[in-house]
BALOBA-1460 file (C-alpha; in Angstrom, 3 decimals):
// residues 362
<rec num="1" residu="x" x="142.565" y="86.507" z="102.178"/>
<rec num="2" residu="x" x="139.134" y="86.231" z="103.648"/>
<rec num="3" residu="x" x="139.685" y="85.287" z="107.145"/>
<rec num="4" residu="x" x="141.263" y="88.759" z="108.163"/>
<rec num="5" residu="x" x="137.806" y="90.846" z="106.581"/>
<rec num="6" residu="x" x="135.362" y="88.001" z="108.541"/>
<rec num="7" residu="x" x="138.044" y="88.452" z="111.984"/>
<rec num="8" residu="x" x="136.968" y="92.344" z="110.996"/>
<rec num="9" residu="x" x="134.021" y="91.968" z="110.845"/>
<rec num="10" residu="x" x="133.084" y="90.062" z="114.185"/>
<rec num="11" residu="x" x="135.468" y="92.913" z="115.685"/>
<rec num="12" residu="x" x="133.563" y="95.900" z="114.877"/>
<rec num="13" residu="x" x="130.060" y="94.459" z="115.373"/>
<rec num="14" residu="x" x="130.607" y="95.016" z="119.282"/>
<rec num="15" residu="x" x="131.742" y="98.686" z="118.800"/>
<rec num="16" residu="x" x="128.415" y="98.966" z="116.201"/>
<rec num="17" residu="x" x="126.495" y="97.701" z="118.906"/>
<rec num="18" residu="x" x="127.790" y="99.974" z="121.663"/>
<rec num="19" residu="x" x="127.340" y="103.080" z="119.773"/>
<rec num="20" residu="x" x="123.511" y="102.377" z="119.045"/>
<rec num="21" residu="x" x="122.832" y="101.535" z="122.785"/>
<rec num="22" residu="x" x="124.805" y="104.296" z="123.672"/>
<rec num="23" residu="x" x="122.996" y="106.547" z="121.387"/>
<rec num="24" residu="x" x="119.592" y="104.745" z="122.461"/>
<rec num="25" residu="x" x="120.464" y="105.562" z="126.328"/>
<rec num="26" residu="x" x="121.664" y="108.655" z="125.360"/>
<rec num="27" residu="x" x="118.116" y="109.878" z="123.564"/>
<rec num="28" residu="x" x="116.436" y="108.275" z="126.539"/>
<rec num="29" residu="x" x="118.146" y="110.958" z="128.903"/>
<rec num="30" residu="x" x="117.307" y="113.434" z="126.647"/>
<rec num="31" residu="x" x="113.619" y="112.769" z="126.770"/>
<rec num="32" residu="x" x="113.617" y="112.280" z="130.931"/>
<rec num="33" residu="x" x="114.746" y="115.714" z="131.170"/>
<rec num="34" residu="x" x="111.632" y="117.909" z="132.067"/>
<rec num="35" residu="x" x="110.527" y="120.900" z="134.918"/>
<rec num="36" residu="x" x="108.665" y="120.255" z="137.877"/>
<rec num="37" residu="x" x="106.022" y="122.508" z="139.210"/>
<rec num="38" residu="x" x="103.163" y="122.319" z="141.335"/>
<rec num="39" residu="x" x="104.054" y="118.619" z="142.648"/>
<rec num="40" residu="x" x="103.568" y="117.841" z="138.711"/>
<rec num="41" residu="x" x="106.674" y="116.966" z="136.295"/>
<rec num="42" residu="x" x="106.600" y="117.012" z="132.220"/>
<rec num="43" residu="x" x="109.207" y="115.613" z="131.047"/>
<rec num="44" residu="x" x="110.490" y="116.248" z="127.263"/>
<rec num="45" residu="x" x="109.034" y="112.728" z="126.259"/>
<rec num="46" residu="x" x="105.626" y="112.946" z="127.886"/>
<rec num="47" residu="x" x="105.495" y="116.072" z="126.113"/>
<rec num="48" residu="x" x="106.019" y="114.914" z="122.741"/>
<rec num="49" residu="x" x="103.765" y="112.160" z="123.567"/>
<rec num="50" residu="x" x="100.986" y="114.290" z="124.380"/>
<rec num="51" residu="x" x="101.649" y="115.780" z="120.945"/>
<rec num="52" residu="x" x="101.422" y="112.623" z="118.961"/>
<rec num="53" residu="x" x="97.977" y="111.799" z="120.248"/>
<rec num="54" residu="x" x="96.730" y="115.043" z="119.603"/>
<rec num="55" residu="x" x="97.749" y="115.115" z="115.887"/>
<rec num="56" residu="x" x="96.978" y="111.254" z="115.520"/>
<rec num="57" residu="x" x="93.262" y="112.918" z="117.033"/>
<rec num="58" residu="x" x="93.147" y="115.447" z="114.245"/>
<rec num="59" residu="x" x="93.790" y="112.993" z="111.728"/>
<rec num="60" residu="x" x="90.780" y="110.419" z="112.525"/>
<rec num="61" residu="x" x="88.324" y="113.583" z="112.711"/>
<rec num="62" residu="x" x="89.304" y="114.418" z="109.304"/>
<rec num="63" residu="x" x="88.850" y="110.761" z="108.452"/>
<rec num="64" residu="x" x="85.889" y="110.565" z="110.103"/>
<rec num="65" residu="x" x="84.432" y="113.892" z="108.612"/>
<rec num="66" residu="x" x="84.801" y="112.489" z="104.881"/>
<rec num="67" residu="x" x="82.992" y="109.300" z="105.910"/>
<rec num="68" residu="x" x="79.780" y="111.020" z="107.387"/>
<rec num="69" residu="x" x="80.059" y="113.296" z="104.285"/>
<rec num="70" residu="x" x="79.869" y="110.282" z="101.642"/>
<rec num="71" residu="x" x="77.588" y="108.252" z="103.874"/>
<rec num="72" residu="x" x="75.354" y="111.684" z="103.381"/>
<rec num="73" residu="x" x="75.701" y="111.658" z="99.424"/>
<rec num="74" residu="x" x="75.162" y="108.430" z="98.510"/>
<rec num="75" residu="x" x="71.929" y="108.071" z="100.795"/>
<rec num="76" residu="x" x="69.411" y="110.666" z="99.420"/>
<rec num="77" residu="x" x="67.106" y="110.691" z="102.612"/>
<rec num="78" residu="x" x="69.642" y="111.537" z="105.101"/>
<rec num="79" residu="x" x="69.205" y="115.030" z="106.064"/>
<rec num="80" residu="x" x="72.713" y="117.137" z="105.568"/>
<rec num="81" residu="x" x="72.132" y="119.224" z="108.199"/>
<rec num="82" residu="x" x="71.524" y="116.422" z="110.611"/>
<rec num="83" residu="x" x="74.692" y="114.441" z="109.781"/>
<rec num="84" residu="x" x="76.444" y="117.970" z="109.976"/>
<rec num="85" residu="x" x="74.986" y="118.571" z="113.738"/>
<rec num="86" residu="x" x="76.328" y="114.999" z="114.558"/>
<rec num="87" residu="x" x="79.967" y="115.723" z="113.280"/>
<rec num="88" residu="x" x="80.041" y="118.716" z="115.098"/>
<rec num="89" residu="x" x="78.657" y="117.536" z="118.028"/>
<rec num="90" residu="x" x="81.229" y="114.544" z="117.687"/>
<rec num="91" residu="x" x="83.829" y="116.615" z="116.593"/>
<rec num="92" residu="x" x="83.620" y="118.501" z="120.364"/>
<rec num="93" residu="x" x="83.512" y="115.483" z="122.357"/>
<rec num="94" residu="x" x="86.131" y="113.659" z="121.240"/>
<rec num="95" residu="x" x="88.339" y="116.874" z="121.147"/>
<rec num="96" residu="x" x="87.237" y="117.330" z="125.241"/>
<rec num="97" residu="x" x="88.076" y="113.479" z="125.829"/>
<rec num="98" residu="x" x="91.764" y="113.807" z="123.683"/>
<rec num="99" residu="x" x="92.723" y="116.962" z="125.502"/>
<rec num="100" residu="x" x="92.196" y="115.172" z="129.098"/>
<rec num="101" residu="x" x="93.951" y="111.970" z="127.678"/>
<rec num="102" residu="x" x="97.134" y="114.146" z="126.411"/>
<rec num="103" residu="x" x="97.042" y="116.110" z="129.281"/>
<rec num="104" residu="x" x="97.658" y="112.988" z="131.175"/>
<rec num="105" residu="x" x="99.942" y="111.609" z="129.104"/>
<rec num="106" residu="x" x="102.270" y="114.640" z="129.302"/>
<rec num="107" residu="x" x="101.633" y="114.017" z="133.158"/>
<rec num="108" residu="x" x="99.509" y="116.294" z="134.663"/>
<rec num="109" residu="x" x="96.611" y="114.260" z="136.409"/>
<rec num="110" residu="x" x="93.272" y="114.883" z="136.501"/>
<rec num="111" residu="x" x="93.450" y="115.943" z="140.326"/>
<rec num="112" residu="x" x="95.199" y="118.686" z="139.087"/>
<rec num="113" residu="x" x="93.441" y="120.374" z="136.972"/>
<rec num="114" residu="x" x="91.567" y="122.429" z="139.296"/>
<rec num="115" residu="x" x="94.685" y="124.600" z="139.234"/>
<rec num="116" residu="x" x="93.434" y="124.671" z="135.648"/>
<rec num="117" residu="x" x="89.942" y="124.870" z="136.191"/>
<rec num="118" residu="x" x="90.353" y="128.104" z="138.424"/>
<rec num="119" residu="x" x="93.002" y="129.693" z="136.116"/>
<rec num="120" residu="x" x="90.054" y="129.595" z="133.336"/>
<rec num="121" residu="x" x="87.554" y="131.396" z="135.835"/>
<rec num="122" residu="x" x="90.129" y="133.754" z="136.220"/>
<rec num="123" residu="x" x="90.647" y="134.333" z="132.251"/>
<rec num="124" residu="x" x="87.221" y="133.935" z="131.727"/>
<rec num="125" residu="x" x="86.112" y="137.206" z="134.397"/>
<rec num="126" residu="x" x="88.655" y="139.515" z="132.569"/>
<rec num="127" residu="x" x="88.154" y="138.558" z="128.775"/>
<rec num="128" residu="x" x="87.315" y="135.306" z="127.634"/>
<rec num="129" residu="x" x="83.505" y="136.012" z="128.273"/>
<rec num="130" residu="x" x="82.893" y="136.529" z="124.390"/>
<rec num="131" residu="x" x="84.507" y="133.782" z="123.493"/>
<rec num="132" residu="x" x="82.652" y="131.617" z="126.004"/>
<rec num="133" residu="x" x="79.215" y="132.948" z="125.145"/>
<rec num="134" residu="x" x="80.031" y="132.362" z="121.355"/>
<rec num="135" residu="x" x="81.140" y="128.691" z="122.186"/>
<rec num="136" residu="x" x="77.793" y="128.152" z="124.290"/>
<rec num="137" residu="x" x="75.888" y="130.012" z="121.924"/>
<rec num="138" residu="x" x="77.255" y="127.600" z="119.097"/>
<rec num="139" residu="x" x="76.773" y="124.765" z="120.731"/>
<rec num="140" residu="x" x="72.948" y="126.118" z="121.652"/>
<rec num="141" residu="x" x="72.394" y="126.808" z="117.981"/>
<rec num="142" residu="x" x="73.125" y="122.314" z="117.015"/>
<rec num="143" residu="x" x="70.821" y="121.426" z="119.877"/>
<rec num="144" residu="x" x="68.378" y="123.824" z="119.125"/>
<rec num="145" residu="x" x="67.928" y="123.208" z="115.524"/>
<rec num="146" residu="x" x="66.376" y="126.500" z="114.876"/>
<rec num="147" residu="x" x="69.598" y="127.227" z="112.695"/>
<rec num="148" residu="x" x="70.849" y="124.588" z="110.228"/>
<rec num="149" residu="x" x="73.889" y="124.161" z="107.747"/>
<rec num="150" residu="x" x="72.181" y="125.062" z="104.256"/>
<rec num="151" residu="x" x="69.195" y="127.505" z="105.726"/>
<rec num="152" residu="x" x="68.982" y="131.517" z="104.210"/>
<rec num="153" residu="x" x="69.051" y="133.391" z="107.234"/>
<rec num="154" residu="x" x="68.662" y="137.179" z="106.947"/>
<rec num="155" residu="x" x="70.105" y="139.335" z="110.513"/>
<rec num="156" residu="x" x="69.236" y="142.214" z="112.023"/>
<rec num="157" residu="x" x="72.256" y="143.880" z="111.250"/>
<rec num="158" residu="x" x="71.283" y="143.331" z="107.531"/>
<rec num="159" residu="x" x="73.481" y="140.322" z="106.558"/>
<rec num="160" residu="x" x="71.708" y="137.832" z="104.956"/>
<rec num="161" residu="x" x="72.765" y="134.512" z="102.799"/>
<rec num="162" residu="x" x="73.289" y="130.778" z="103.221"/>
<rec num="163" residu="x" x="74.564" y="129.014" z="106.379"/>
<rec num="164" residu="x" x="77.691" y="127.504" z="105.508"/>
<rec num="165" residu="x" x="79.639" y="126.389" z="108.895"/>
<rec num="166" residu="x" x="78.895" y="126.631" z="112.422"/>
<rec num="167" residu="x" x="82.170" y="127.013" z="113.993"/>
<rec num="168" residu="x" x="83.068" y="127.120" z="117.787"/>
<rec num="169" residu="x" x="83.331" y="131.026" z="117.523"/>
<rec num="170" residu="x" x="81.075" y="131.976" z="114.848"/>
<rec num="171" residu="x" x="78.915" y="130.980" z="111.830"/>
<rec num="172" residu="x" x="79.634" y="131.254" z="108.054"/>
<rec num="173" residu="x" x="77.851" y="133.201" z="106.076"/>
<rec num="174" residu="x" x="77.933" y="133.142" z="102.128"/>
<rec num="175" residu="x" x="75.921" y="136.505" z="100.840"/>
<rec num="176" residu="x" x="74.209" y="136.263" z="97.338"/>
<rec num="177" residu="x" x="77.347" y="138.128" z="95.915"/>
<rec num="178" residu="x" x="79.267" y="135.274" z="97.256"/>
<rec num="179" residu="x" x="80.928" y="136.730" z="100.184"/>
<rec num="180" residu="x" x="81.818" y="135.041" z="103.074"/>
<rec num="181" residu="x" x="80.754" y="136.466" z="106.223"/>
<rec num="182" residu="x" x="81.684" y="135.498" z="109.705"/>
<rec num="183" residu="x" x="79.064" y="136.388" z="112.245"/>
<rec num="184" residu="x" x="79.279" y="135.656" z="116.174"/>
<rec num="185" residu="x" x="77.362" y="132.783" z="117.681"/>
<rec num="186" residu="x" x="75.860" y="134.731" z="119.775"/>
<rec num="187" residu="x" x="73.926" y="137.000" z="117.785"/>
<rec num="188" residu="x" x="71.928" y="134.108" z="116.714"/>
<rec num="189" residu="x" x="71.047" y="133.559" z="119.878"/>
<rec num="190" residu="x" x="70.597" y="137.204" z="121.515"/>
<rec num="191" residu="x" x="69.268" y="138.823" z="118.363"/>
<rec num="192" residu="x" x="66.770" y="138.925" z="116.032"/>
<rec num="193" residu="x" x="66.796" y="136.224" z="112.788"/>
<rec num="194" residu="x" x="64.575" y="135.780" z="110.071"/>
<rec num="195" residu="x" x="64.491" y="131.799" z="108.677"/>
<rec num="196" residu="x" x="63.517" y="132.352" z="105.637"/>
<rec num="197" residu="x" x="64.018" y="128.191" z="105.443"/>
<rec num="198" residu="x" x="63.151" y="126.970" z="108.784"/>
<rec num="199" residu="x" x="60.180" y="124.758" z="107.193"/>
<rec num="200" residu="x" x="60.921" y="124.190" z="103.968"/>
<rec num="201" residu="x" x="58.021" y="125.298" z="102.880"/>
<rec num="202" residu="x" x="57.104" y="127.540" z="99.501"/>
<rec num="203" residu="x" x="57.145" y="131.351" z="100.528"/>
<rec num="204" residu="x" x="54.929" y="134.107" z="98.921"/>
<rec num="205" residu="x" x="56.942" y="136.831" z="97.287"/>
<rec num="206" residu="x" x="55.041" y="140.623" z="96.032"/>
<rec num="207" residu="x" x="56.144" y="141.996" z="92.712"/>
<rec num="208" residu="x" x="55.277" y="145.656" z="92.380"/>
<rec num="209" residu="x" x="54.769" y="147.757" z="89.401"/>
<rec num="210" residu="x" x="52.504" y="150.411" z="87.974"/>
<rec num="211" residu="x" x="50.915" y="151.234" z="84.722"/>
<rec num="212" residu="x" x="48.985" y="155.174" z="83.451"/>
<rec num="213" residu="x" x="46.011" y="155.607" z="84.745"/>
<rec num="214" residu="x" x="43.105" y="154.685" z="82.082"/>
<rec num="215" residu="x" x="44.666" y="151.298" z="81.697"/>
<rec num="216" residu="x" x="41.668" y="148.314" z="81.862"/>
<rec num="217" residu="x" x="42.541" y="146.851" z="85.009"/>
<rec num="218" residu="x" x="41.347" y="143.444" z="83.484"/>
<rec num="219" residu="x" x="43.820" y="143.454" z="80.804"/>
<rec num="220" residu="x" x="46.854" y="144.219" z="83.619"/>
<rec num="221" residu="x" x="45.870" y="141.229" z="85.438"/>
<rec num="222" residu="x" x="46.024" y="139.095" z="82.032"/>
<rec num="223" residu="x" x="49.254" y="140.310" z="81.506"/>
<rec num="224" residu="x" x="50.551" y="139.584" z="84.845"/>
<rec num="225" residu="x" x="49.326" y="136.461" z="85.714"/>
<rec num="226" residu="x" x="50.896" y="135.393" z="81.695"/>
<rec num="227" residu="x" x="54.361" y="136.984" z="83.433"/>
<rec num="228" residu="x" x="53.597" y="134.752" z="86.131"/>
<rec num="229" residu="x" x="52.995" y="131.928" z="83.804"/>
<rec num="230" residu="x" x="56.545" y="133.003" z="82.424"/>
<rec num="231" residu="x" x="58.378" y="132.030" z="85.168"/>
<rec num="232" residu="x" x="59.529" y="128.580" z="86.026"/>
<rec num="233" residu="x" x="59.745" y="129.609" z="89.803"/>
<rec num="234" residu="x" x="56.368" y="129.832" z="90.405"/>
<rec num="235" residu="x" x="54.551" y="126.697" z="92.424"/>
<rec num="236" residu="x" x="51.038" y="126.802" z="90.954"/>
<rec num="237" residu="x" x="49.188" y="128.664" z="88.531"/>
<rec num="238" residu="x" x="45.809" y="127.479" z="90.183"/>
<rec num="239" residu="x" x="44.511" y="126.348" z="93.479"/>
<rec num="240" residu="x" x="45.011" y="128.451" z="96.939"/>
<rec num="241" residu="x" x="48.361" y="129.057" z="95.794"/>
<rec num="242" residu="x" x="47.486" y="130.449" z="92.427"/>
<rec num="243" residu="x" x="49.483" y="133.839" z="91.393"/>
<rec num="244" residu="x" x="47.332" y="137.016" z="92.400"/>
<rec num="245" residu="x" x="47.427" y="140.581" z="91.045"/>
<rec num="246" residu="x" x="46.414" y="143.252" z="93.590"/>
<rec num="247" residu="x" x="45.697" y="146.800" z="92.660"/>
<rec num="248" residu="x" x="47.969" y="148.155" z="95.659"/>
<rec num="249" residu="x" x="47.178" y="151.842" z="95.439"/>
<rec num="250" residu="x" x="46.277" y="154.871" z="93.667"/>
<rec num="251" residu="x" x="50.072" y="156.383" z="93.010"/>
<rec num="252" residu="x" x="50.632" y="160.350" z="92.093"/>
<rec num="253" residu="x" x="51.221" y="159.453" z="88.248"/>
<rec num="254" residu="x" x="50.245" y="155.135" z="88.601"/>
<rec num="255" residu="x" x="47.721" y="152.974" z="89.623"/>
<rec num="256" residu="x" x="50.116" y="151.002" z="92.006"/>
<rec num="257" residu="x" x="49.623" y="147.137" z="91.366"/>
<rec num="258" residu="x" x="51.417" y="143.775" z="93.360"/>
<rec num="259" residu="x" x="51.513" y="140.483" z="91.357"/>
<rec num="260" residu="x" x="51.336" y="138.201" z="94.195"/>
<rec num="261" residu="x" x="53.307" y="134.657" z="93.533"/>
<rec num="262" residu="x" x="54.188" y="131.586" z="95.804"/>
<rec num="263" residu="x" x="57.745" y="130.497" z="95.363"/>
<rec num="264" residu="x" x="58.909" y="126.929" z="95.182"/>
<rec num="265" residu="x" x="61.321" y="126.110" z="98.065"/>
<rec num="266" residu="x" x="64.382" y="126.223" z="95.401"/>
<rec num="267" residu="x" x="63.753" y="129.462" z="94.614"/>
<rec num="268" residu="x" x="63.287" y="131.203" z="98.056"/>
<rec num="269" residu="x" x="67.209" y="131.370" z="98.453"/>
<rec num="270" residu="x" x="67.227" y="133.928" z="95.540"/>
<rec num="271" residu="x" x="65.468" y="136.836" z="96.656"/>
<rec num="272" residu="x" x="67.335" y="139.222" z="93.729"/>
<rec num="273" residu="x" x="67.372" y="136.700" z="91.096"/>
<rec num="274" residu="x" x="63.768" y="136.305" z="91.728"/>
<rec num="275" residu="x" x="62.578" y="139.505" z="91.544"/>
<rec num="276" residu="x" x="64.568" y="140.112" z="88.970"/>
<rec num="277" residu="x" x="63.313" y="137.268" z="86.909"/>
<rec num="278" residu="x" x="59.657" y="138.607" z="87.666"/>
<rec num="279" residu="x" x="60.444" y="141.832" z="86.747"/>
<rec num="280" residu="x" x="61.440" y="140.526" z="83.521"/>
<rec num="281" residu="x" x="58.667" y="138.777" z="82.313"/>
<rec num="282" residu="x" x="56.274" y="141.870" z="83.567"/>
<rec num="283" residu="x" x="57.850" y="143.867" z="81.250"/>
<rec num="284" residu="x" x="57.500" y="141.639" z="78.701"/>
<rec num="285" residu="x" x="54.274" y="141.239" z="78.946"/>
<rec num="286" residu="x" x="53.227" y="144.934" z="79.675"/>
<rec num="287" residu="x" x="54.785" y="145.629" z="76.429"/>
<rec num="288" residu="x" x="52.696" y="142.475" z="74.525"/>
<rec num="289" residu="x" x="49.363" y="144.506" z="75.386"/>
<rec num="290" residu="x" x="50.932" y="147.682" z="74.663"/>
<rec num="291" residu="x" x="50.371" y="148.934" z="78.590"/>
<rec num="292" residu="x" x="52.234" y="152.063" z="79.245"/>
<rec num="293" residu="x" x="54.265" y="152.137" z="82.100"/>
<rec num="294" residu="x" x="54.160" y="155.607" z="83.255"/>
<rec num="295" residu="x" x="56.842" y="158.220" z="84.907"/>
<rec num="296" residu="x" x="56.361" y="161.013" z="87.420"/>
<rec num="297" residu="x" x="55.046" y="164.242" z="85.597"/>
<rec num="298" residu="x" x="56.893" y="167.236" z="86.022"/>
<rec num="299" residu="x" x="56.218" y="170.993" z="84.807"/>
<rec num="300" residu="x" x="58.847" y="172.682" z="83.689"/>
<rec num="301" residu="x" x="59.084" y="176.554" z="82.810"/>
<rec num="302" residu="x" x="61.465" y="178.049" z="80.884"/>
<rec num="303" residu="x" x="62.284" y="181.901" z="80.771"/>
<rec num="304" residu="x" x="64.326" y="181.479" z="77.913"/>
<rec num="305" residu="x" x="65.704" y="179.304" z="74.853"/>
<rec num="306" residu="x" x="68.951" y="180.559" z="74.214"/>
<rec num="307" residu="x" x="71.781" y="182.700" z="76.249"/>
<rec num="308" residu="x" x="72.292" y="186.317" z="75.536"/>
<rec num="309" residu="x" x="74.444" y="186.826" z="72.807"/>
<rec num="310" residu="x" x="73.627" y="183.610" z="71.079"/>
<rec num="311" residu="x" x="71.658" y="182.067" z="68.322"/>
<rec num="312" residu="x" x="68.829" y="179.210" z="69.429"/>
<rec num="313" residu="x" x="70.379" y="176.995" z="66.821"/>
<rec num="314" residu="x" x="74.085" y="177.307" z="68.542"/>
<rec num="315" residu="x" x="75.099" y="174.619" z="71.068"/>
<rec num="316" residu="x" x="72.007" y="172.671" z="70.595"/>
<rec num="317" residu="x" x="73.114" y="168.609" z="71.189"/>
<rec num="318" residu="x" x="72.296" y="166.422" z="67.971"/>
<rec num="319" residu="x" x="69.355" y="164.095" z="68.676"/>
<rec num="320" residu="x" x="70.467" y="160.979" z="69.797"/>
<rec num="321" residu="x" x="70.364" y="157.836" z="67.903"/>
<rec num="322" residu="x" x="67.131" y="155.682" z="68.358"/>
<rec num="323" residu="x" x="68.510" y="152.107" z="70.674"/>
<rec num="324" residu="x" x="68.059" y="149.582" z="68.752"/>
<rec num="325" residu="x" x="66.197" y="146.550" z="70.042"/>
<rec num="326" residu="x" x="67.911" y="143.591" z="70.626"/>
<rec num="327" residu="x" x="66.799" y="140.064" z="69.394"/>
<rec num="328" residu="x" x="67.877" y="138.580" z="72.566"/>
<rec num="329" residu="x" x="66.711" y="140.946" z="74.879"/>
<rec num="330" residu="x" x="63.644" y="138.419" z="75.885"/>
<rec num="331" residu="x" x="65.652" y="135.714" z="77.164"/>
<rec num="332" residu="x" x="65.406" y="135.990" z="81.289"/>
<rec num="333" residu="x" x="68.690" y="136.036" z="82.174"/>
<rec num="334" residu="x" x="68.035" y="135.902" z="85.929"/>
<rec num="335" residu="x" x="65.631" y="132.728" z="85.785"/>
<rec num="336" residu="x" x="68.677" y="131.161" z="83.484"/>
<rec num="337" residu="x" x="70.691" y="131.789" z="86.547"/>
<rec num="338" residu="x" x="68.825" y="130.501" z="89.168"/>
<rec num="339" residu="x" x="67.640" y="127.245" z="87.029"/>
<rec num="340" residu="x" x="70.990" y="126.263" z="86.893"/>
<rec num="341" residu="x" x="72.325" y="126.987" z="90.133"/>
<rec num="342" residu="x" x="69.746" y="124.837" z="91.065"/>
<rec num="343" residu="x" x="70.336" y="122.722" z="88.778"/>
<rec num="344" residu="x" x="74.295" y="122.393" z="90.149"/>
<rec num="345" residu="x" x="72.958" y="122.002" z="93.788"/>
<rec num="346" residu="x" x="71.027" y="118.755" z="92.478"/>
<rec num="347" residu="x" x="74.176" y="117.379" z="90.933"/>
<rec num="348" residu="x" x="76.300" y="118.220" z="93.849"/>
<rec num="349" residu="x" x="73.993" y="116.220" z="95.917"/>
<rec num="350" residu="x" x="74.393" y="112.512" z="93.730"/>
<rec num="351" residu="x" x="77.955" y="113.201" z="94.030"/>
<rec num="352" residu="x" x="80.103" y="110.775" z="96.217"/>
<rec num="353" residu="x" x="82.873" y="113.143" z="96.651"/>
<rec num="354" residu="x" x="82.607" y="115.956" z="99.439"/>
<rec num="355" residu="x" x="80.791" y="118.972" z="98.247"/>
<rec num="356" residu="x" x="82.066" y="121.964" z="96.984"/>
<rec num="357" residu="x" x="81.296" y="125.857" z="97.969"/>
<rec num="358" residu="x" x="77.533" y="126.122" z="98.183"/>
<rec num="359" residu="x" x="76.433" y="127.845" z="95.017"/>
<rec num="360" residu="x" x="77.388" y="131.617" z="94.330"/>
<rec num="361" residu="x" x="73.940" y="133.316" z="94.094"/>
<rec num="362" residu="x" x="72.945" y="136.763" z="93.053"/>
C-alpha cells in the first residue's frame, strides 16, 4: 500500500518544480518590464530596488540618531548642541550620497543627471527660490553656530522661546506657553535675532516698581535688596554682581524705582516666570515695612448724589465684603515653577533614554 503514495510522490515533485520556476521566470518578466526615455531605461525591478535602499537609508539614520543621542546623555561634557549639528550635518550627507546611489540603481547614471541638474534651475527660477534659501540658510545657521538647539532666541517679528529643531525648511520654536512655532531659516539669517543664550553667561534683568512719595528711600532699598535675597534666581547678593536698587524717576503720583538683579544662566530662559517671581517677593517685602504702594490720583466732581425723583439711600450697592487674606498667599508660585522645571531639565539630562519635549515654560 505504500509504493503507489512514494510512485506519487516522485511524480508530482517535477510538476512542483515546474510551477515554482515557472512562477520564478514569470516574476522575473514582470520586473524587466520598464519605459525608456532619454537613452535611459527603469525597469520595474530597478525601481523597487532604488526603493529598498532608500528605506533601508532611513532606517540606519534613525539608528544612528538614537546612538549620538545616548552617547550625549551618558557623557555629561559633550555639548548637545554640538552632537545635534553633527547629526544634522550627517543626516544631509548621507541623504545626498543615498539619493545618487538609488538613482543609479534604478538606472539613471550619473552622466545624466544634468538633464536633472538643469530641470532644478528651471524649478528653482520660477518657485523653488524660498525653499532653496531656507535650505542654505539652515545649513548656514549649523556652520555658523550663532544659533544652537537649546538657545532662547527672541525675533523681530516678536516670537521668542527655545530652539527645538533645525529642520531643512525651518526652525522649531517652543514659546513659554508651550507652543510650537515654525519659523523660516532664513529669517535667522536675513533678520534681526536677539541670543539671549549665545554665551551662557548670567544676564541682568530690571524690576520696576514705585512707592508714595515721603517714603525713606533707605528703607525701599532694604526691602528690595531682602526681595532680592528672596529669590533663589539671583547669582550673588555681593560682589560686582550684587542686586542694585535704582531710584529710576520722579513719577506723577511715585517715586519710580528699578531693583537691578543678575540672573543665573537657568533662569534667563524664563523671562515671565522671573519677573513674576520678583514681583512677588517685592510685594512681600513692601508690605513687611509697611511701604505704600501708591495709585494715580484722580479728582472727581460730582453735581449730584442721587437721581431726580429718588431717595440717596435707594439703589445704593451694599459694601462689599473685606478679602480675606490667605495663609498661603506668600508662597512664590512662579519661583516654584521655574525651580522645578529646572529641576526636570537636570534629570532629563542623566537620563539614557532620548529626551523628551524641552520643558513647557511660562
Amino acid at each position: 500500500m505504500q509504493a503507489p503514495s512514494a510512485f506519487l510522490y516522485l511524480d508530482m515533485a517535477p510538476a512542483t518544480s515546474t510551477a515554482i520556476h515557472q512562477g520564478i521566470r514569470q516574476v522575473a518578466e514582470w520586473l524587466e518590464l520598464g519605459v525608456r526615455f532619454g537613452g535611459v531605461t527603469v525597469t520595474i525591478g530597478s525601481l523597487l530596488g532604488s526603493v529598498l535602499l532608500f528605506a533601508l537609508f532611513l532606517f540606519g539614520t534613525g539608528v544612528l540618531k538614537r546612538l549620538l543621542h545616548r552617547y550625549a546623555l551618558r557623557n555629561e561634557h559633550v555639548n548637545l548642541s554640538t552632537v545635534y549639528t553633527v547629526e544634522r550635518l550627517l543626516h544631509y550627507l548621507l541623504l545626498s550620497i543615498c539619493l545618487l546611489w538609488a538613482l543609479s540603481v534604478a538606472g539613471i547614471p550619473m552622466a545624466k543627471m544634468t538633464v536633472f541638474a538643469g530641470a532644478l534651475g528651471v524649478g528653482l527660477g520660477f518657485g523653488l527660490q524660498a525653499i532653496f534659501n531656507n535650505f542654505v540658510s539652515g545649513l548656514i545657521l549649523l556652520f555658523d553656530r550663532s544659533l544652537k538647539v537649546g538657545d532662547f532666541v527672541e525675533l523681530a517679528s516678536g516670537v521668542h522661546g527655545h530652539v527645538r529643531e533645525i529642520r531643512i525648511r525651518a526652525t522649531l520654536i517652543s514659546t513659554n506657553d508651550d507652543i510650537d512655532i515654525l519659523v523660516p531659516n532664513s529669517e535667522f539669517v536675513t533678520g534681526r535675532v536677539v541670543n539671549w543664550t549665545l554665551r551662557e553667561v548670567a544676564r541682568r534683568q530690571k524690576i520696576p516698581f514705585g512707592v508714595a512719595y515721603g517714603t525713606d528711600k533707605e528703607l525701599v532699598k532694604k526691602a528690595a535688596l531682602e526681595a532680592a535675597a528672596a529669590v533663589p534666581f539671583t547669582l550673588s547678593l555681593d560682589g560686582p554682581r550684587a542686586p542694585q536698587v535704582w531710584l529710576a524717576g520722579f513719577g506723577d503720583s511715585s517715586l519710580d524705582f528699578q531693583l537691578v538683579v543678575w540672573l543665573n544662566a537657568e533662569a534667563t530662559r524664563r523671562v515671565g516666570a522671573i519677573t513674576a517671581a520678583y514681583n512677588w517677593a517685592l510685594h512681600t517685602a513692601l508690605e513687611k515695612y509697611g511701604i505704600e504702594i501708591p495709585f494715580p490720583q484722580r479728582d472727581l466732581h460730582v453735581k449730584s448724589w442721587t437721581r431726580p425723583g429718588q431717595r440717596d439711600d435707594e439703589g445704593r450697592p451694599e459694601a462689599a465684603a473685606p478679602i480675606a487674606r490667605d495663609a498661603g498667599t506668600h508662597d512664590n508660585d512662579a519661583a516654584k515653577d521655574v525651580t522645578r522645571d529646572i529641576a526636570e531639565k537636570s534629570a532629563g539630562r542623566s537620563d539614557t533614554h532620548p529626551p523628551q519635549d524641552p520643558d513647557a515654560a511660562r
